[in-house]
N, C-alpha and C positions, 0 to 999 in steps of 0.2 A: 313688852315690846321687844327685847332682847328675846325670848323665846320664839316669837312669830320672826326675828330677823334672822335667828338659826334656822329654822323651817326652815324658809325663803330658798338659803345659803344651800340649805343640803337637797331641797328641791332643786335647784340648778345642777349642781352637781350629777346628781343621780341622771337625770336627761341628757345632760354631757356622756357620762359613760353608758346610757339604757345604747346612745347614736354610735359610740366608739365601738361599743359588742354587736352591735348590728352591722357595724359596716364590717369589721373582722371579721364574724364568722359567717359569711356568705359563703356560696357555693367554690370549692376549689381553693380559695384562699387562705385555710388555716386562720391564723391572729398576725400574717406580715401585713405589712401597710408600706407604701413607696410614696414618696413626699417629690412631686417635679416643679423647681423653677417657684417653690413654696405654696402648689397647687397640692392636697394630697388628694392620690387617686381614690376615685367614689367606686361603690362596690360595681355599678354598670359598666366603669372601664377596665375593672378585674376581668370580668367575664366577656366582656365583647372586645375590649380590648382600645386601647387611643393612641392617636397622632403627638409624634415630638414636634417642637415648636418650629418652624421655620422649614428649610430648605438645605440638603447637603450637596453641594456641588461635585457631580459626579467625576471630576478631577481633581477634588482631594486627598493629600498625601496620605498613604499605609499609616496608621499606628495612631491616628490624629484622632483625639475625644471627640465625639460628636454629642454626647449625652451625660451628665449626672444624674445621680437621685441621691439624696438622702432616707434611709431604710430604719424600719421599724420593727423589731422582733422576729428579723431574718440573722440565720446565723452563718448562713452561707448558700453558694448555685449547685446546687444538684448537676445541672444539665441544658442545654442551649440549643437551639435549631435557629443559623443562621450562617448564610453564604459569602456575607460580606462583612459580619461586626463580631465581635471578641467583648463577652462581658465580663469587667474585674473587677472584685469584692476586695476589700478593706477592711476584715472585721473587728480592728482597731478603731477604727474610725464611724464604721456601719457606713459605708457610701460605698456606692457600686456606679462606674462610668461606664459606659460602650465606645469602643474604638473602631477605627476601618481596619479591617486582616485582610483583606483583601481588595487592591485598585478596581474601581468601579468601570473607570471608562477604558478598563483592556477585556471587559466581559459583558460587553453591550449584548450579547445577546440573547444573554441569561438574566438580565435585570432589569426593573420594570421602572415607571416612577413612582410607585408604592411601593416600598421593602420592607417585607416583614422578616419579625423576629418575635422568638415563642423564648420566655423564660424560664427556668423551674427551679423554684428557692426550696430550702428548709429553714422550717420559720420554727420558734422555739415551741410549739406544741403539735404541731403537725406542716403538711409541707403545700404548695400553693405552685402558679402556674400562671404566667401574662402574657398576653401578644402586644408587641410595638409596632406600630409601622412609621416606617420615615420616610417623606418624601424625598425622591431626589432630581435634584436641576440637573436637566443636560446641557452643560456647558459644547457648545460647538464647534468640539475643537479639532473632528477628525475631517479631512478631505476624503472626497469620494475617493476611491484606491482600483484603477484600471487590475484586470488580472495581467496585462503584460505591457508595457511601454509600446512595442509596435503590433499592428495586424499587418498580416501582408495577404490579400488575396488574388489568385492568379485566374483569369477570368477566362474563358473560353469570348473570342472576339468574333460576330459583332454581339454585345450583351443586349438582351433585349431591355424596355420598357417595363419599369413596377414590379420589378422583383426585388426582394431585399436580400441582399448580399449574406448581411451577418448571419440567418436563417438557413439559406440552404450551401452558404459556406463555412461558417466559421460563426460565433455569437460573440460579441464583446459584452461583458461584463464589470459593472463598477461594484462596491462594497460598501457602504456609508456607515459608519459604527457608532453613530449620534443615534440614542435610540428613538429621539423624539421626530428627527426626522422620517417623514413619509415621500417625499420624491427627491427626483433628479432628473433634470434638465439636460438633453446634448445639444449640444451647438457644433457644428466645421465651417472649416474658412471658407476664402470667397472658391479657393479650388473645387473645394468637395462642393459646394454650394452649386457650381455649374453642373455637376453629372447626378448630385444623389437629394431627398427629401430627407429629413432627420425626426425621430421621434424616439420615444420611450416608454419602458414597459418595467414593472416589476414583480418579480416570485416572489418566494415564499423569503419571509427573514428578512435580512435587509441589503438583497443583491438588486441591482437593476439592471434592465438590458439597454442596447441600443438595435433602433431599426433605423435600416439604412438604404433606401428605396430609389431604385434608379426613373432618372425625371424623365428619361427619353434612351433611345439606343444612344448604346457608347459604341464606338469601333478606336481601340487606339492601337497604336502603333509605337509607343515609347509607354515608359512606365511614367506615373503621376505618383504623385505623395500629397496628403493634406492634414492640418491637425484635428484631433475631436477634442472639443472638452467636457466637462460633468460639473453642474453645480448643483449641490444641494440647497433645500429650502429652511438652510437654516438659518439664524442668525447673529452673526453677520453673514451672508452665504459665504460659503468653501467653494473651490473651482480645482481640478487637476485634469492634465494634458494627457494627452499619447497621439502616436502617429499611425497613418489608415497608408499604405501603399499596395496600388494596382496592378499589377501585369497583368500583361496580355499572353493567355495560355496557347502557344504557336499547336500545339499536340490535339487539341479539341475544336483548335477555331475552324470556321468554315473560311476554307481555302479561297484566293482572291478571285476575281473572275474576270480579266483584261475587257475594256470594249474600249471601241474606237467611239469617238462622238460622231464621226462622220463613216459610212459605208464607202466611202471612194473620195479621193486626192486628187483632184487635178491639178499640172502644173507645165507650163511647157518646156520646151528645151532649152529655150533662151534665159527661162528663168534659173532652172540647175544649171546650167552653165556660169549662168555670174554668181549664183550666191553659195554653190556649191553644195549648201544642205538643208533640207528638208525637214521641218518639226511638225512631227506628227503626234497629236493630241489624245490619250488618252487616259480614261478613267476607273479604278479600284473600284466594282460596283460590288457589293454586298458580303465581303470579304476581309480576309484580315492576311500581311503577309505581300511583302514588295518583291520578291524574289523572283525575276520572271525572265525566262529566255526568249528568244528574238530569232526570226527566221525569216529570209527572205527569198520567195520560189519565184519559178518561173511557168507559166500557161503553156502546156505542153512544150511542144521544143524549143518554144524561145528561149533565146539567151541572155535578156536583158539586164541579169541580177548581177551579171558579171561587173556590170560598171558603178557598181555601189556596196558600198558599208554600213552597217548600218552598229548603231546604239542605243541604251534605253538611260535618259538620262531624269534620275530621280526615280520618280514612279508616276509621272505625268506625262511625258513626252518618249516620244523614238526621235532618232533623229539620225536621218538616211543620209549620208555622205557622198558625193561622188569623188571617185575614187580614178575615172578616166573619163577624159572630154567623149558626150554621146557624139554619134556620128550625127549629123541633122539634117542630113542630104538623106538618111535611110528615113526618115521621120517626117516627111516629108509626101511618105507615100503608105505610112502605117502609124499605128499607133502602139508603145509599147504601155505593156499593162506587168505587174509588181505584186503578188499578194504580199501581203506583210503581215507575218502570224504572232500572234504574242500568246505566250505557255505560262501559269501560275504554276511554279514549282511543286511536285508533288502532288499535280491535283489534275484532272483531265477538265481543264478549263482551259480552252482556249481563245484567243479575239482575234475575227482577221478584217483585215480591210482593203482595198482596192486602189490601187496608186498609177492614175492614170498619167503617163507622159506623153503629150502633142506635139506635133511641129511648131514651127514658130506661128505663134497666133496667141489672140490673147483671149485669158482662160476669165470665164462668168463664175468661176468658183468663189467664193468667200472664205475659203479655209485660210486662207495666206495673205497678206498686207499688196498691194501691188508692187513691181517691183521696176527699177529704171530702165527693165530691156526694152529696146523699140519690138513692139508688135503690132502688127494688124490686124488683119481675119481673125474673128472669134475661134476659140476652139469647139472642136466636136464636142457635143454631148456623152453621156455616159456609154459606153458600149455592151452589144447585151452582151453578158455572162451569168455562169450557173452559179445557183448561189453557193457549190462546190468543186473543188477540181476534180474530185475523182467521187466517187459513191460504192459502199460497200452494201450488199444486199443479202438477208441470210434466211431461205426459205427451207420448210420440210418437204419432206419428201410424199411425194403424192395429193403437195397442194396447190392449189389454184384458184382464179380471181384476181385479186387485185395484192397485190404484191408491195407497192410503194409509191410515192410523187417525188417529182423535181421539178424544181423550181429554175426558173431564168429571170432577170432582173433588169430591164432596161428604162432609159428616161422616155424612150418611146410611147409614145400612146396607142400604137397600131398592134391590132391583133399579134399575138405569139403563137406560134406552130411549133410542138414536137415531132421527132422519129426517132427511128433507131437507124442507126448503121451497122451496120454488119457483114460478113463474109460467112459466120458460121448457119448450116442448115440446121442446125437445132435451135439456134437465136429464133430463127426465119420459122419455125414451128411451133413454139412454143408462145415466143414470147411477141407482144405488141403494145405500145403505147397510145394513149388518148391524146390526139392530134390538139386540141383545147386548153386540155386539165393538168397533162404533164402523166397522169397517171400511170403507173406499171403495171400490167396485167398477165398472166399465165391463161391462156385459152384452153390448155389438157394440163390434167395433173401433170407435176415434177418427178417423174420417174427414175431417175438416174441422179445418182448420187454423183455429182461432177459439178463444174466451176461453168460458166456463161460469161462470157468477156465481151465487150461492143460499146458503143460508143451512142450515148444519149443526145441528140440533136436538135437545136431550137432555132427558129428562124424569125424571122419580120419578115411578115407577108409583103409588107408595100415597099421594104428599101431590100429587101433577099440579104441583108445581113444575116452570120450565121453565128452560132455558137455552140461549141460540142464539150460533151465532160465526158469522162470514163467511168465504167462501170462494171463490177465484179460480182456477178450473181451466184452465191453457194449455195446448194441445196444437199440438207444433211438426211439422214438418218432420226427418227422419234427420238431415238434414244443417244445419238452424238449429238443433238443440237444444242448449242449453247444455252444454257439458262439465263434467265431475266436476273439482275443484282441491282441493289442499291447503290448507287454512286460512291455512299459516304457509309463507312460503317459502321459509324457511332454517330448520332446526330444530337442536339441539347433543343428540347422543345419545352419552355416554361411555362406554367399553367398559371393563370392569375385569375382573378374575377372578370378580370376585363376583358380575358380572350375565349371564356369561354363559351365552346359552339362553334366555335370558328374551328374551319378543315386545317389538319397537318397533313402536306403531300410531301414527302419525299422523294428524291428525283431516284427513279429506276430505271438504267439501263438496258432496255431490252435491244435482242439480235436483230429481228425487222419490224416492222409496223406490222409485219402478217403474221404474228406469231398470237395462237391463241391465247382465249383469253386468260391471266392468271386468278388463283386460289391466293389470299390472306388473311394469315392468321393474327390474331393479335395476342401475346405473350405477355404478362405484366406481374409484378411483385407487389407483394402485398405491401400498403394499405389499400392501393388502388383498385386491384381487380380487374377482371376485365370486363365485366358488367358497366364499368365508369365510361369505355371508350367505343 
């Protein structure tokens, strides 16, 4: 019995060691053996390699153990491939720990949440070779990071409808260094909320953008500021601030364009007389820029302008002053008539309007509140006038046809008749208008290189009221005559999904309506081409 219980003993034995030389001399591993957490590693985690136990929070301090092992027939590390841990041997002791050499979460974007690490021992009979991987927690602790506390963008006014700012002016940018996050959220206040849509996008790594998409045309006239914020979708989420401010770019906008709301003012004499001044209403229509000068003419030689001043107060109103009591005895047997022209600075926009003043009578107008003067008799109606004072005309030479129209304007409902007045025999030769249509016409070619002066005339057939403008007919030269030009010579026309198809006309100033037709070319820079337009 004592014999078969030695067998036994030394049968065990020998299995115990046949499994210890098999697990040592596997492939790569020489006879080290690594003992973790009192697990020892089996020869498939030699070769493919295993997971440390747990999690390392990626805002773990520099220098802090993250790993033991207890070692077996290793007498020291050769050599290491690791970006963030430092492995040190004790061979006093035989235990080898791994530490951080390097802060995890200031290199978010070099590390993953597996981290590997490749070891290479010398083990006492030959030498061997492990990969670790560790996983690591991204604690979320960095805020999205703006690239600058403010944007300012300066806008060409009025901005149109569904173009994103950030895109084709400027792009904001956030940074999130959590590497486990994948978005970020913008959000703006109730400000920004009014003019723009918010959304977001992300490249490559871990920047995000913001798109920042206008809801509707903007036209402003002061600068706005509002905040953006950025939260990521971590947890707890992070949130950080910056500020968005607008101006309005005076250098690109499209110039203001004065109109009156009303074509003509009636009011009578009784009424300037007590109240002394007149508020005339008008409106900023598609423009950007309050800057506007104020003129007030007179219809050939009258001289009504004399008895008034006039101002622009704000950028809604004029407001015509009298400046000396009208006579009311002369008004009594006439009617004075006021153009009032209003000029956007820097820009050949002009508004005019018609400021009719009556004798004492009370005026059917609604422009103006009634007022406590005693009147009677309604007043007259609108009187005809051209819808210019004066008309400039700019033909070639040796053309003829139809040359231009004028227009006259009355509340009348009865037929209108044009003519010409004139003294000159070359007027009287050349030139004749369509008693009807208004129209200008040249019966023989324009031969002669000279100026046509006369006076365009409209009548009411059934009351012989009349109404005359002046007019300036230049005929040049093929080669002196003015060329056609763009009004504006830089214009901003934005291209969306939503507009396209839709015509861009740009307003071009030509010399007359008879000036042949023009050639246009379209010029464009690449990406576009001009196969696009």
């Amino acid at each position: 019995s004592s014999h078969c219980a030695t067998y036994n003993l030394n049968t065990k034995v020998f299995v115990l060691w046949l499994g210890f030389v098999f697990r040592v001399y596997g492939d790569n591993i020489g006879d080290c053996g690594l003992v973790y957490n009192g697990h020892v590693l089996s020869l498939d985690e030699w070769k493919f390699g295993f997971f440390l136990q747990g999690k390392i929070p990626d805002n773990v301090e520099v220098g802090k153990t993250v790993a033991t092992f207890q070692t077996v027939n290793i007498s020291g590390v050769s050599k290491f491939e690791s970006q963030f841990f430092h492995p040190n041997f004790n061979s006093s002791t035989s235990v080898l720990t791994l530490s951080l050499s390097e802060a995890l979460n200031e290199s978010k974007y070099s590390i993953q949440s597996e981290m590997p690490l490749k070891i290479y021992f010398n083990c006492f009979r030959d030498t061997a070779n492990i990969y670790m991987y560790m996983e690591v927690e991204d604690v979320n602790d960095h805020k999205p990071e703006f690239s600058t506390q403010t944007y300012i963008y300066n806008l060409p006014m009025p901005f149109p409808r569904g173009i994103d700012i950030t895109s084709a002016f400027g792009d904001v940018f956030v940074t999130d260094d959590d590497f486990t996050n994948t978005k970020v959220d913008f959000s703006i206040d109730s400000i920004g909320k009014k003019y723009f849509n918010v959304s977001s996008g992300k490249t490559d790594g871990k920047k995000y953008f913001m798109i920042l998409k206008s809801k509707s045309r903007i036209d402003l006239h002061q600068n706005i500021s509002f905040s953006i914020t950025a939260t990521d979708n971590g947890f707890p989420p992070l949130q950080s601030n910056a500020l968005v401010t607008i101006t309005a770019n005076s250098e690109y906008s499209i110039p203001s364009s004065p109109i009156f709301l009303s074509p003509i003012y009636i009011s009578s004499v009784d009424e300037i007389n007590l109240s002394k001044t007149i508020p005339l209403k008008i409106v900023l229509d598609e423009g950007y820029g309050t800057n506007l000068t104020l003129q007030l003419k007179d219809i050939q030689s009258a001289n009504w302008s004399k008895y008034f001043t006039a101002d622009i107060n704000g950028s809604s109103f004029i407001n015509i002053h009298l400046i000396e009591q009208l006579p009311a005895d002369l008004l009594n047997f006439t009617n004075a008539i006021i153009i009032v022209e209003v000029t956007s600075l820097g820009a050949a926009h002009t508004g005019q309007s018609v400021l009719l003043i009556t004798g004492p009578c009370s005026p059917s107008s609604t422009d103006y509140p009634p007022t406590e003067s005693p009147t009677t008799a309604p007043c007259p109606g609108i009187p005809l006038h051209f819808d210019k004072v004066s008309y400039t005309v700019l033909a070639k030479k040796n053309q003829f046809g139809m040359l231009t129209q004028f227009t006259a304007v009355s509340d009348h409902q009865d037929e209108i008749e044009f003519g010409i007045s004139s003294d000159s025999e070359l007027v009287k030769k050349f030139l004749r208008i369509g008693p009807k249509d208004g129209f200008l016409y040249a019966d023989e070619p324009l031969t002669n290189n000279t100026e046509y002066y006369f006076n365009v005339t409209a009548k009411i057939i059934s009351t012989k009221e009349l109404a005359s403008a002046k007019v300036e007919l230049s005929v040049f030269s093929t080669a002196s005559i003015e060329t056609p030009r763009f009004n504006k010579s830089l214009e901003y026309h934005y291209i969306t999904e939503e507009n396209i198809g839709e015509t861009i006309e740009p307003e071009i100033i030509y010399p007359s309506i008879s000036v042949l037709p023009c050639n246009f070319e379209i010029k464009t820079q690449n990406p576009l081409g001009s196969k696009k337009l």
